[in-house]
DOVO-377434 format. One line per field, with one value per atom (N, C-alpha, C): atom name; x, y, z. Coordinates in nm, 3 decimals. Layout:
BEGIN
atom <- [CA / ...]
px <- [X / ...]
py <- [Y / ...]
pz <- [Z / ...]
This chain:
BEGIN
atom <- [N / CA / C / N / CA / C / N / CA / C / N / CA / C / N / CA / C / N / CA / C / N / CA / C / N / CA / C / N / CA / C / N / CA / C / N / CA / C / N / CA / C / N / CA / C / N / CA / C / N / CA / C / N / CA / C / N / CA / C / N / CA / C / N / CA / C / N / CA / C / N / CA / C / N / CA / C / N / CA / C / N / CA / C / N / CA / C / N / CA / C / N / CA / C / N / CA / C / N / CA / C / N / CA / C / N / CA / C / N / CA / C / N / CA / C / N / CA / C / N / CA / C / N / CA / C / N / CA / C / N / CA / C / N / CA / C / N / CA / C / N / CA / C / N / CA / C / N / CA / C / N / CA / C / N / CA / C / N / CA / C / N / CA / C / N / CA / C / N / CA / C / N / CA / C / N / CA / C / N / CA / C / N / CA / C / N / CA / C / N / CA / C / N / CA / C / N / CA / C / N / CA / C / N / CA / C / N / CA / C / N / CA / C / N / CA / C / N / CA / C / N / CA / C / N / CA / C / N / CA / C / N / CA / C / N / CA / C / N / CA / C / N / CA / C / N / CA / C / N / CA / C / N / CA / C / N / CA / C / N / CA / C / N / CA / C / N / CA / C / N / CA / C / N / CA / C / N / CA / C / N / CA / C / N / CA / C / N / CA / C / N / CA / C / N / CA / C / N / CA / C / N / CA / C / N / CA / C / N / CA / C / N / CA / C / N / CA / C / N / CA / C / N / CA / C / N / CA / C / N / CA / C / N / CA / C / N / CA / C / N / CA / C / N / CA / C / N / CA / C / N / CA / C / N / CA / C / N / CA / C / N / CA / C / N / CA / C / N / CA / C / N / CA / C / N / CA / C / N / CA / C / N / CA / C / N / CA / C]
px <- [-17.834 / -17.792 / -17.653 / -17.601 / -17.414 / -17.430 / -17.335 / -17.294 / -17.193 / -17.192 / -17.072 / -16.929 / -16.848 / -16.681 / -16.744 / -16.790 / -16.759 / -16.850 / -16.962 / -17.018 / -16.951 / -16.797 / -16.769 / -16.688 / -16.630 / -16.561 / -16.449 / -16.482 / -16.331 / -16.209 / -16.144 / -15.982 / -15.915 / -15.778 / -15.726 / -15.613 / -15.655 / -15.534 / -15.466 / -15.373 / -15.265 / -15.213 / -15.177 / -15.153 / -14.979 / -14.910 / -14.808 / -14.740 / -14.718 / -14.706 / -14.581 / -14.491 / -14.385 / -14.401 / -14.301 / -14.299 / -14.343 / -14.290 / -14.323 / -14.464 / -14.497 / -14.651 / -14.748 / -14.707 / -14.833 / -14.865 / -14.674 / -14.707 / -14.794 / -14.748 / -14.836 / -14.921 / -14.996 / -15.128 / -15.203 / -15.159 / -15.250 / -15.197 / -15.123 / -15.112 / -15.192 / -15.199 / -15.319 / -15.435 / -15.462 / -15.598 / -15.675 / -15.562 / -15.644 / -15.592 / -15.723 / -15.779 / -15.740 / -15.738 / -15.677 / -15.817 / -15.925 / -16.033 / -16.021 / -15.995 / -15.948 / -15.809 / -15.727 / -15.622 / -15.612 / -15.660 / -15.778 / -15.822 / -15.933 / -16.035 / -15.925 / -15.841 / -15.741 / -15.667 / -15.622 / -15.569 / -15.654 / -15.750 / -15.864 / -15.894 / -15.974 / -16.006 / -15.921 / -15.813 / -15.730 / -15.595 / -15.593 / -15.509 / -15.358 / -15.301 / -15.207 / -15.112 / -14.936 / -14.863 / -14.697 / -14.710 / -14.548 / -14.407 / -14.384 / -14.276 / -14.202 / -14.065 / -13.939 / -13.944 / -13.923 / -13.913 / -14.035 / -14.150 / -14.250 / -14.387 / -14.507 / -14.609 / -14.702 / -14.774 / -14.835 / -14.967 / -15.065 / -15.199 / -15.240 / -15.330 / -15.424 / -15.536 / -15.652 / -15.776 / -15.827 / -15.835 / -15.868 / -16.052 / -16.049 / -16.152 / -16.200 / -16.118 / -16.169 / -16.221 / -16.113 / -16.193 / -16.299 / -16.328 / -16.463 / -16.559 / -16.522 / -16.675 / -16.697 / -16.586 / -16.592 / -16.659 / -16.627 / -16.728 / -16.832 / -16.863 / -16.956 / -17.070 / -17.054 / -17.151 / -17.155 / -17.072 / -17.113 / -17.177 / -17.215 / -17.294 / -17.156 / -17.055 / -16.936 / -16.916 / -16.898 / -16.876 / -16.709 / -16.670 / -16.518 / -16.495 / -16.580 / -16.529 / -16.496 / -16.496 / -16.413 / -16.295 / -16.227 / -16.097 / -16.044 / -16.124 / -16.039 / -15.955 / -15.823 / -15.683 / -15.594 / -15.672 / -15.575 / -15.444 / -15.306 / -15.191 / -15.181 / -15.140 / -15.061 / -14.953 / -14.866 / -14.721 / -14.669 / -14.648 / -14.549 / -14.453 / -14.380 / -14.228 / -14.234 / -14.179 / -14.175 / -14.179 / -14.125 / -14.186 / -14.312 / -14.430 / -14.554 / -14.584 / -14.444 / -14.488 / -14.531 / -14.651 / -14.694 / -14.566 / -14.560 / -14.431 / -14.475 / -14.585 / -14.660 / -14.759 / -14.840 / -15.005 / -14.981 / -15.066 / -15.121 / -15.235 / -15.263 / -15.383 / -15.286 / -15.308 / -15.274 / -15.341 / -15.389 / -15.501 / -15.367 / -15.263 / -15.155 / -15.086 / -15.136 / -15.094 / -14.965 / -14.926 / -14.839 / -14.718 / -14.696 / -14.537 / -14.492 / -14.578 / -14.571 / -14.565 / -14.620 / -14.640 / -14.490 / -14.455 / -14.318 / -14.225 / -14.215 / -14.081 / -14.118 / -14.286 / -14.265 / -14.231 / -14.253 / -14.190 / -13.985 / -13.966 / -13.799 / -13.735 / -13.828 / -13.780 / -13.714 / -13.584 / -13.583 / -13.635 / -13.642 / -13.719 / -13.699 / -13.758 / -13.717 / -13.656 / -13.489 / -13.432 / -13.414 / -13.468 / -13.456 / -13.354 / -13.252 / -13.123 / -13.135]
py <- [-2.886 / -2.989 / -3.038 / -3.070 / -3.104 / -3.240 / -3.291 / -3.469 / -3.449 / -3.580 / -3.583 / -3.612 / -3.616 / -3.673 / -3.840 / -3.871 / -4.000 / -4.079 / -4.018 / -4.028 / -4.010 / -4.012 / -3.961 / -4.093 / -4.114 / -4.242 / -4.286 / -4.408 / -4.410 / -4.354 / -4.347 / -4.296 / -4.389 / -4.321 / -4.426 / -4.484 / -4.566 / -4.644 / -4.781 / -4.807 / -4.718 / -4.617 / -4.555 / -4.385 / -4.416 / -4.312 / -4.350 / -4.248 / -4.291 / -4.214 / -4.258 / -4.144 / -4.186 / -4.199 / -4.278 / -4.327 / -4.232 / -4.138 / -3.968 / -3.978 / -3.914 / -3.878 / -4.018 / -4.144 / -4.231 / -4.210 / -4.141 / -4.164 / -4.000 / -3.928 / -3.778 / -3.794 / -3.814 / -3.845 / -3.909 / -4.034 / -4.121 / -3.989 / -3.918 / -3.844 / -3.753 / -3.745 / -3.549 / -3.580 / -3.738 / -3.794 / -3.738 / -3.756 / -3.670 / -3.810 / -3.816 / -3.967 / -4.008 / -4.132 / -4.134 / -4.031 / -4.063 / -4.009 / -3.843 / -3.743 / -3.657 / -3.578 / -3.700 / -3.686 / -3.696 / -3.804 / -3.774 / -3.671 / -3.598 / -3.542 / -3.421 / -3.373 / -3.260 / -3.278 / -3.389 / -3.400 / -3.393 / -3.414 / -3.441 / -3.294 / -3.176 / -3.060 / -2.961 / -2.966 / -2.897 / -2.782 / -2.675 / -2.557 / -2.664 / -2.645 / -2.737 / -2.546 / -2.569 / -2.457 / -2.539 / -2.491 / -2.503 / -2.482 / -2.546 / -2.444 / -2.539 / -2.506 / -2.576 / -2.686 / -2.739 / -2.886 / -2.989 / -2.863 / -3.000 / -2.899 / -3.005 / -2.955 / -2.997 / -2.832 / -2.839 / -2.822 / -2.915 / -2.960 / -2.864 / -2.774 / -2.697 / -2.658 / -2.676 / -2.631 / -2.557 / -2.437 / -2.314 / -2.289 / -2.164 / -2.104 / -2.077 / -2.036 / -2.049 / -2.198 / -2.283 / -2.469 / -2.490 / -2.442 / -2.470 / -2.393 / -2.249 / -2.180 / -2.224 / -2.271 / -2.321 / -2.428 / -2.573 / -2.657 / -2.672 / -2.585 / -2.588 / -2.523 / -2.431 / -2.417 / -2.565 / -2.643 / -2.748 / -2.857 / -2.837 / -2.973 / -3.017 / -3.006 / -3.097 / -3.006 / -3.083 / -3.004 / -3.032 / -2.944 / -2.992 / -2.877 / -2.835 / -2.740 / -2.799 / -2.977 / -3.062 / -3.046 / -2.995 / -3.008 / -2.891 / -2.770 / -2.606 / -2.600 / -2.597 / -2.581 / -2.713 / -2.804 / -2.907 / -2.885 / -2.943 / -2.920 / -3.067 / -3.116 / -3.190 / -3.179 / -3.201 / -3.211 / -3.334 / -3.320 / -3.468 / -3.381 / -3.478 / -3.481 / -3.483 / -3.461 / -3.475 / -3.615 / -3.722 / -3.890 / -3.913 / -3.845 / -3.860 / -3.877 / -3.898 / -3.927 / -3.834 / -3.872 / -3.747 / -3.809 / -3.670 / -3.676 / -3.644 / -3.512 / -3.499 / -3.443 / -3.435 / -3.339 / -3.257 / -3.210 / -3.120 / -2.957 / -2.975 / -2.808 / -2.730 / -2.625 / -2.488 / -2.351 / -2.307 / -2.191 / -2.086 / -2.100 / -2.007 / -2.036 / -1.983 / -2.006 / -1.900 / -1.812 / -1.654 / -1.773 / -1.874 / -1.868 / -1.972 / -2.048 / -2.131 / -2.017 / -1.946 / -1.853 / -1.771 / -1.725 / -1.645 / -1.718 / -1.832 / -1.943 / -1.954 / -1.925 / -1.975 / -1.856 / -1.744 / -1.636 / -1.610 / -1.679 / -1.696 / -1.588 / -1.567 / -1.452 / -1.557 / -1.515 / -1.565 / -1.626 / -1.728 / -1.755 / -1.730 / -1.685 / -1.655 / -1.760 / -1.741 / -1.828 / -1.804 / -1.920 / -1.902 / -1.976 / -1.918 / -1.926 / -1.984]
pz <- [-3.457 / -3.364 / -3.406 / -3.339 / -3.334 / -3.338 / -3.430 / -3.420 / -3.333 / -3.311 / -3.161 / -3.226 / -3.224 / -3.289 / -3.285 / -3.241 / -3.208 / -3.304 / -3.367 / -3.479 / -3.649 / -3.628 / -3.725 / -3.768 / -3.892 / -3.927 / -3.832 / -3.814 / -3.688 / -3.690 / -3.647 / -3.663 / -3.752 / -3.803 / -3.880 / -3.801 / -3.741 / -3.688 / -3.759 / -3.696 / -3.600 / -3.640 / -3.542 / -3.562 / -3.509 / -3.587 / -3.552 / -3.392 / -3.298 / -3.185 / -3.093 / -3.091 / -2.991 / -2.864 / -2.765 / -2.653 / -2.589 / -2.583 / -2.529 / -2.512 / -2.672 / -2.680 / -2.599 / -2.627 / -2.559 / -2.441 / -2.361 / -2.221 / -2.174 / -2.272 / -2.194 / -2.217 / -2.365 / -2.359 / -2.238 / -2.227 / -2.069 / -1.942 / -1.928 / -1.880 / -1.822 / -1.950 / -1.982 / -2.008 / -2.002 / -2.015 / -2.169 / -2.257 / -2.380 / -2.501 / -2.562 / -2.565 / -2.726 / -2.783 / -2.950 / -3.033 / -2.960 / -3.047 / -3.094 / -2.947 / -2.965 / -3.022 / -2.996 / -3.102 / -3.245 / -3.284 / -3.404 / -3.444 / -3.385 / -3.431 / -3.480 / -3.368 / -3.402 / -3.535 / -3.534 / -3.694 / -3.811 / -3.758 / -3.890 / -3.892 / -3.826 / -3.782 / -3.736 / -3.709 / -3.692 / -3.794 / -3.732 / -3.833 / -3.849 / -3.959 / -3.958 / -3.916 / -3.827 / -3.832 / -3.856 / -3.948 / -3.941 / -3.905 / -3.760 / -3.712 / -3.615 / -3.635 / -3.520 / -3.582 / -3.715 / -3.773 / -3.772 / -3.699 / -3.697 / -3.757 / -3.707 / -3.790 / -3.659 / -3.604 / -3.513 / -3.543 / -3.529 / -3.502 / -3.429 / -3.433 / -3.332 / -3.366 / -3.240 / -3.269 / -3.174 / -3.230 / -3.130 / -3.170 / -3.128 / -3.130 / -3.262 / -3.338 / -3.490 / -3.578 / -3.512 / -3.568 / -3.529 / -3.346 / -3.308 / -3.378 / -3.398 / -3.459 / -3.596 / -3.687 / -3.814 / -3.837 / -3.746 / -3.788 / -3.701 / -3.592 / -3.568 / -3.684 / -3.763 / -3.834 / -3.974 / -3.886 / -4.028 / -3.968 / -3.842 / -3.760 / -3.665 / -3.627 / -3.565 / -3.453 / -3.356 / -3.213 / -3.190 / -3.177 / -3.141 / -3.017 / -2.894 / -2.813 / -2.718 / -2.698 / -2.604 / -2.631 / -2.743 / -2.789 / -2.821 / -2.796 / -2.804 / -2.716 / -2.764 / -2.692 / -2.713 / -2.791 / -2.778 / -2.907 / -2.910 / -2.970 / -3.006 / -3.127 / -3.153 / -3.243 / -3.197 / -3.246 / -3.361 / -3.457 / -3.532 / -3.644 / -3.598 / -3.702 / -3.804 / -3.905 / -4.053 / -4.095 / -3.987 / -4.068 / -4.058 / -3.976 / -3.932 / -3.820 / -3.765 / -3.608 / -3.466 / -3.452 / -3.328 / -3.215 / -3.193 / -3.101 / -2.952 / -2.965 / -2.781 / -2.813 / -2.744 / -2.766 / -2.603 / -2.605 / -2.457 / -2.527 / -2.431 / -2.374 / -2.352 / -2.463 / -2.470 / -2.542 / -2.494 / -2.604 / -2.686 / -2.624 / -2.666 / -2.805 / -2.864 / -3.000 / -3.038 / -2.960 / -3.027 / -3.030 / -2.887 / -2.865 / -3.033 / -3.107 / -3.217 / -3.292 / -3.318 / -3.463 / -3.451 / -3.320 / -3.285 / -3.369 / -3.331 / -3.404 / -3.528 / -3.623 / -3.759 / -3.800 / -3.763 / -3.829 / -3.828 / -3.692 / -3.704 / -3.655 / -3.538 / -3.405 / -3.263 / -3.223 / -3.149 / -3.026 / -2.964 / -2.867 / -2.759 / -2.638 / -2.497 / -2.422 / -2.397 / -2.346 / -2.178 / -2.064 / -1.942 / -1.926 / -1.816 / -1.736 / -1.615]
């Protein structure tokens, strides 16, 4: 049986979050809890000056075998800067176009 996120120690707030990120978040309807949970559960990637939060398919099958459901949150991204500050979150399962830039291949530029 799965505990829910919401069973888990509260978040540590305040969280530090730019103007940006507060407003996409209410946006994208993707909530502090789940922003949370991604930082807490989430692959840390290092790339483009920042440090991207993601929980794919591998976080979900991982703690799901430890009791934690996190498949409300497969695909979610969070983004923060090197001072700590989440800068934007959003849904994306696409993980290549982040890993492209940590390896230090150019990126596809549109005209």
């Amino acid at each position: 049986m799965f505990n829910s996120i919401t069973s888990l120690p509260p978040p540590l707030f305040p969280l530090s979050l730019t103007n940006h990120a507060a407003i996409r978040m209410q946006q994208r309807g993707i909530s502090r809890a789940a922003l949370q949970a991604v930082l807490d559960f989430g692959r840390r990637i290092h790339a483009k000056g920042l440090t991207f939060y993601v929980v794919g398919r591998k976080e979900v099958a991982l703690y799901a075998d430890r009791g934690v459901n996190l498949a409300n949150f497969e695909g979610l991204q969070v983004l923060v800067a090197a001072d700590g500050a989440v800068v934007t979150t959003y849904r994306s399962r696409d993980l290549h176009a982040i890993k492209v830039q940590a390896r230090g291949r150019p990126s596809k530029q549109h005209h």
